[in-house]
N, C-alpha and C positions, 0 to 999 in steps of 0.2 A: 504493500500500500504506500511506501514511501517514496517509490521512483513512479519519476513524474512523466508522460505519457509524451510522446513529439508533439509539440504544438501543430505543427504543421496536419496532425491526423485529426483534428477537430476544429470546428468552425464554432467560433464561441455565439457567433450573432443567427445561427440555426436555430428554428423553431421545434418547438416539441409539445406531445403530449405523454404523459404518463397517467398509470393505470386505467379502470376501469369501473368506477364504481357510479354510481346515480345520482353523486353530489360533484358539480364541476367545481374547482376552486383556477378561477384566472388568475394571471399572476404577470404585475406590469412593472418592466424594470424601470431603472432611473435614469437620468440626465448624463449620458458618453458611457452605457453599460448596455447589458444583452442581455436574453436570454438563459445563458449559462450562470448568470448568477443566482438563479434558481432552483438548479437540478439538484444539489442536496437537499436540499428543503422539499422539493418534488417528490422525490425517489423516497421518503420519509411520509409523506402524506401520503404517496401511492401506493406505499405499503399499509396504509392507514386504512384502506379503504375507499380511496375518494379520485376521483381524475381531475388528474393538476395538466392543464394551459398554459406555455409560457409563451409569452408573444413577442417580437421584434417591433418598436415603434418607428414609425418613416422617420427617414432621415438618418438610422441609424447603419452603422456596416456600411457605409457606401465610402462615399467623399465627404471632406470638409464642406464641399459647397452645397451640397445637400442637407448635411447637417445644420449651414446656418441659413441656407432659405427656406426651412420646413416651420412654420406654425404650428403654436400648440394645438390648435384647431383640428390639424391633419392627424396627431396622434389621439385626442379624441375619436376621430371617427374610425380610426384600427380598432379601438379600444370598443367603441358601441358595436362595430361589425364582430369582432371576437364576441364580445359578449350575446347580440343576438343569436351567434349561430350554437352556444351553448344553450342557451336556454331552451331552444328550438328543438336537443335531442337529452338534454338531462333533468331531472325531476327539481333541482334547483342550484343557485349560480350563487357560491360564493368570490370573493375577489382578496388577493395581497397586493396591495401596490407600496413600492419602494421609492423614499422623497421624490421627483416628480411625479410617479408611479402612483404614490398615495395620493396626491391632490385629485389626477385622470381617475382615480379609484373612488374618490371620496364624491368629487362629481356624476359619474357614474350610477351610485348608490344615492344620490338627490334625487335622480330622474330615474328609477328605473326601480325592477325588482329583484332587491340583492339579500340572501339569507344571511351573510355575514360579510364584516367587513374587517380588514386589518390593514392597521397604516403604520410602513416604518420607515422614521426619521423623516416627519412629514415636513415641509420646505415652508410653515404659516409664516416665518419671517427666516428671511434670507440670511445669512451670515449672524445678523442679530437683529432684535428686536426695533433701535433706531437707528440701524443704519443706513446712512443715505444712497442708496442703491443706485435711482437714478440719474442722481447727481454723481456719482460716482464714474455709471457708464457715459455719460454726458461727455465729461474731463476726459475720460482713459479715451474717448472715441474718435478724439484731438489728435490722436497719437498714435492708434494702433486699432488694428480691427480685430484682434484676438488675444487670450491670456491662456497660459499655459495653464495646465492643469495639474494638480498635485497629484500623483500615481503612485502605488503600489501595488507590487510583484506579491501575487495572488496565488496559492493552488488550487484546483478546483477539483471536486470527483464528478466525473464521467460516466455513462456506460462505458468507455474505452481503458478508463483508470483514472488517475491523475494525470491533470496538464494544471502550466503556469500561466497565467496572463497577469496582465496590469490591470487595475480597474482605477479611475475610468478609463474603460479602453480605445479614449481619444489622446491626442496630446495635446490638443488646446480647446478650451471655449471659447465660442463664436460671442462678439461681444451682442453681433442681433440675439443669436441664441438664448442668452443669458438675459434680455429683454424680455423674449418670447416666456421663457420661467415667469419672469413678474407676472405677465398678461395674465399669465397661468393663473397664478395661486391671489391675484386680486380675485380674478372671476369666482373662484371658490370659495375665498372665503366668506361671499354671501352666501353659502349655499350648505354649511354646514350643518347650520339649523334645521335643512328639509332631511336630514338621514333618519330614515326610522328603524335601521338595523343593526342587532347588537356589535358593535366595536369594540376593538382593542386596537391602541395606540401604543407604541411603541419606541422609546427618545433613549439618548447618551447623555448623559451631563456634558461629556468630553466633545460633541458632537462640534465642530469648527463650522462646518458648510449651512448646518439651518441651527436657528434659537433652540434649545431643546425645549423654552421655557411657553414655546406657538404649541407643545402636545397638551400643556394644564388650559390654554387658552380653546385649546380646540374642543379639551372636555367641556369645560365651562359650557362653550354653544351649542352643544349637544344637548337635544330635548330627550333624549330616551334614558330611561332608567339604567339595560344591559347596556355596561361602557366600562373600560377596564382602559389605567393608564399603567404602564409597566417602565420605570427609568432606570436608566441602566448606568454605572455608573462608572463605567472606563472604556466600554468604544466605541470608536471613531467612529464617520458617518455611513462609512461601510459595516454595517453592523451585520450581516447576513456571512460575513467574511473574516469579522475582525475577534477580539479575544474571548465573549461572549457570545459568542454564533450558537453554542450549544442551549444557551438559556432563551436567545430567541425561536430555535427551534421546539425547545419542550413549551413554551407559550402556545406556539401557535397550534402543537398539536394538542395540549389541553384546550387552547378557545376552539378551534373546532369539533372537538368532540364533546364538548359541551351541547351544544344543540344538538348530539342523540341521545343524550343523558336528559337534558333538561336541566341541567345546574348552569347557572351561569353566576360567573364573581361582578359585583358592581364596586368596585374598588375607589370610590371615589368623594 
């Protein structure tokens, strides 16, 4: 298990499904990531009982210049067409979305019928709570049309075994890109209040890229009783990957098997 597989023999930005079962769980990566930052958490649920969707959002895997001409709009409507064609053949459509992943997730389950939802390392305020964002890409867009991105060397399990990537597996943010995010998570955050499906939210103290302090804020807007906020307190914004991965794995397969038990935690 410890030799890491050729990169070359896996396309990290490939779609997949896993298992079989009568509960779909979609599953929407983040801002310069894919699909493969799923498959442990996949392969763990689809053993679970339940068929796990992970989906590729436009703009991603290709080019830079795709990457930064794509609106959040566009990942939206991947996101509504996955999800209709689930629901179309499974008895019901839970959803994980990972920071931007969770906003498309959280939107999602405003407008639509979602049995569960889970958001990790949701992006309610960007870097921090006042920080001046657009003033910020304003200045930087004087100067430059992209900013590099802070990476780390990843392993991941595979059907294949282990391989290594970087995540995020861009090496720069588009600074339109990084616009397109705000567009994103203003739009949402009117939209918090309409969720009527049990959640769990999921944040780092340590968390650099979003506030973690937007997941107490998100409960707050939340009218529904079942809501669970879980803060994690040492990793980084890749939390699916970083030293705690194990703890948000056993979350997410107790909050989902929670609704075939009927216990659910309101921790709040």
């Amino acid at each position: 298990m410890d030799n890491a597989t050729d990169n070359r023999n896996y396309d990290p930005f490939e779609e997949f499904t896993l298992g079989s079962g009568s509960h779909a769980i979609l599953c929407i990566h983040g801002l310069g990531c894919a699909p493969l930052l799923y498959y442990e958490v996949g392969r763990e649920l689809a053993d679970a009982g339940y068929t796990v969707r992970a989906i590729l959002l436009p703009g991603h895997g290709t080019t830079l210049k795709d990457f930064a001409e794509t609106p959040w709009t566009a990942w939206y409507d991947k996101v509504e067409r996955e999800y209709a064609a689930l629901a179309g053949k499974y008895d019901r459509v839970s959803v994980i979305g990972f920071s931007i992943g969770s906003m498309l997730a959280t939107k999602l389950a405003s407008e639509r019928k979602v049995e569960r939802l889970a958001l990790l390392g949701p992006p309610y305020y960007i870097i921090r709570r006042w920080f001046p964002l657009r003033v910020a890409l304003k200045t930087l867009g004087r100067f430059v049309s992209k900013v590099p991105t802070l990476r780390m060397s990843r392993r991941f399990r595979t059907a294949e075994g282990w391989v290594r990537h970087s995540t995020p597996m861009v090496e720069y943010f588009p600074l339109s890109t990084i616009a397109t995010v705000d567009a994103l998570v203003r739009n949402v955050r009117l939209l918090v209040k309409e969720v009527s499906c049990p959640t769990v939210i999921i944040v780092s103290r340590c968390d650099i890229s979003t506030d973690p302090r937007g997941g107490k804020v998100m409960m707050r807007r939340l009218k529904i009783k079942e809501k669970e906020l879980l803060k994690l307190s040492w990793s980084h914004h890749q939390m699916l990957q970083g030293c705690q991965r194990h703890r948000v794995l056993r979350k997410l397969i107790e909050f989902f098997k929670a609704q075939r038990t009927g216990r659910e935690k309101n921790q709040w």
